[in-house]
C-alpha positions, -999 to +999 in steps of 0.1 A: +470-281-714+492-267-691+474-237-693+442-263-677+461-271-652+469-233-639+432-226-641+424-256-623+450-255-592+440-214-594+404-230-588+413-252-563+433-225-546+399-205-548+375-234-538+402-239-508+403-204-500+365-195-505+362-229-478+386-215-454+368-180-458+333-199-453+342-216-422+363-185-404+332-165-414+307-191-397+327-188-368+328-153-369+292-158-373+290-181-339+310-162-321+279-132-327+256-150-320+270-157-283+278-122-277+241-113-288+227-140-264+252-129-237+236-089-243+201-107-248+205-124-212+225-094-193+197-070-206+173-100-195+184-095-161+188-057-162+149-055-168+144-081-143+167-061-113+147-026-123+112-044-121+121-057-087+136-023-078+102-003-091+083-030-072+107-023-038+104+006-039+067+008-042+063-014-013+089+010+004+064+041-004+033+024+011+050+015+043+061+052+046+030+066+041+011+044+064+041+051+091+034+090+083-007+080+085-008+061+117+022+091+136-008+115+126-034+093+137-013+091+171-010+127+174-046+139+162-070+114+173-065+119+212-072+152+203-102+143+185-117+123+215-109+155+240-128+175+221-157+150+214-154+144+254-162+182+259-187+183+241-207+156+259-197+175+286-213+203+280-245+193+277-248+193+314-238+227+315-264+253+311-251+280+280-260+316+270-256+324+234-222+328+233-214+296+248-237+278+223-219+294+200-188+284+208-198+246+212-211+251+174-178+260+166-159+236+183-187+206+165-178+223+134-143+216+140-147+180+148-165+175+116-133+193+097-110+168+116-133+138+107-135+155+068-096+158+068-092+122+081-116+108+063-092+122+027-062+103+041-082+067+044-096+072+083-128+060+091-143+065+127-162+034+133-196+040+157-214+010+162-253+007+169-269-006+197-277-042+192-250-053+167-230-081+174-201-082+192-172-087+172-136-086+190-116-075+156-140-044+157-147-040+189-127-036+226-155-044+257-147-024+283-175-033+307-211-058+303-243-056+308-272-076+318-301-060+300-302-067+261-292-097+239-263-120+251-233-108+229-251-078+212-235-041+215-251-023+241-235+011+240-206+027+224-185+047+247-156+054+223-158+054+182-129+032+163-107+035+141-103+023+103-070+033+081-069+020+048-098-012+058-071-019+087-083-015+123-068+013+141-086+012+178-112-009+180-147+011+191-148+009+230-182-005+238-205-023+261-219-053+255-248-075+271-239-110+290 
């Protein structure tokens, strides 16, 4: 019998330890389980800070290149109008060949400008006779009294689109 009772207190022992080993083990087991929701939550916010970063810096990108698009619009579209000024000019000027040659080339390069422009998201905005006036589009510079009350009457300077924005507003004439 005695031999019953070593077994048994050996088994207790056992049972007591296997407890103690059960419970330090579950703890060991929450303890995991806090770290991996503490990586879970940091890696969480990681993915969160490089999504608002991409998304910065996108925004940051666009701005730039319309800064960039609108400092060449300031330097190449007063150029654009001097040339399209001479040109109208011209045509009370009476030309021999070579002069009607060079107007040719210099239309030729106002239709590379207005090409080139035209890649980067510039528009040039002519409006017709007749349209209506609208003051996002349009900038009257002097009125009329022939025509249609509040219809275009003539265009004296094209406008400006970047990117579906407004640049310059067409210079025009309207009717009162």
């Amino acid at each position: 019998m005695k031999k019953n009772k070593t077994e048994n207190k050996s088994k207790d022992l056992s049972a007591d330890q296997l407890e103690k080993r059960i419970q330090e083990l579950a703890l060991t087991i929450d303890r995991v389980e806090d770290e991996k929701l503490k990586v879970e939550n940091q890696l969480k916010r990681a993915l969160a800070d490089y999504h608002n970063l991409l998304k910065n810096s996108e925004k940051r990108d666009k701005l730039r290149l319309h800064q960039i698009k609108r400092n060449l619009y300031d330097t190449i579209i007063p150029t654009l109008d001097a040339l399209m000024l001479a040109v109208v000019a011209s045509k009370d000027i009476k030309m021999d060949e070579r002069g009607q040659s060079w107007l040719q080339g210099i239309l030729a390069t106002i239709e590379e400008m207005k090409k080139g422009l035209k890649g980067i998201g510039f528009e040039q905005y002519i409006p017709e006779k007749g349209d209506d006036f609208d003051s996002n589009m349009h900038e009257a510079i002097a009125t009329v009294q022939e025509g249609e009350k509040g219809k275009i009457y003539d265009t004296v300077q094209p406008g400006y689109i970047l990117d579906g924005s407004v640049m310059r507003p067409a210079r025009v004439v309207v009717s009162k």
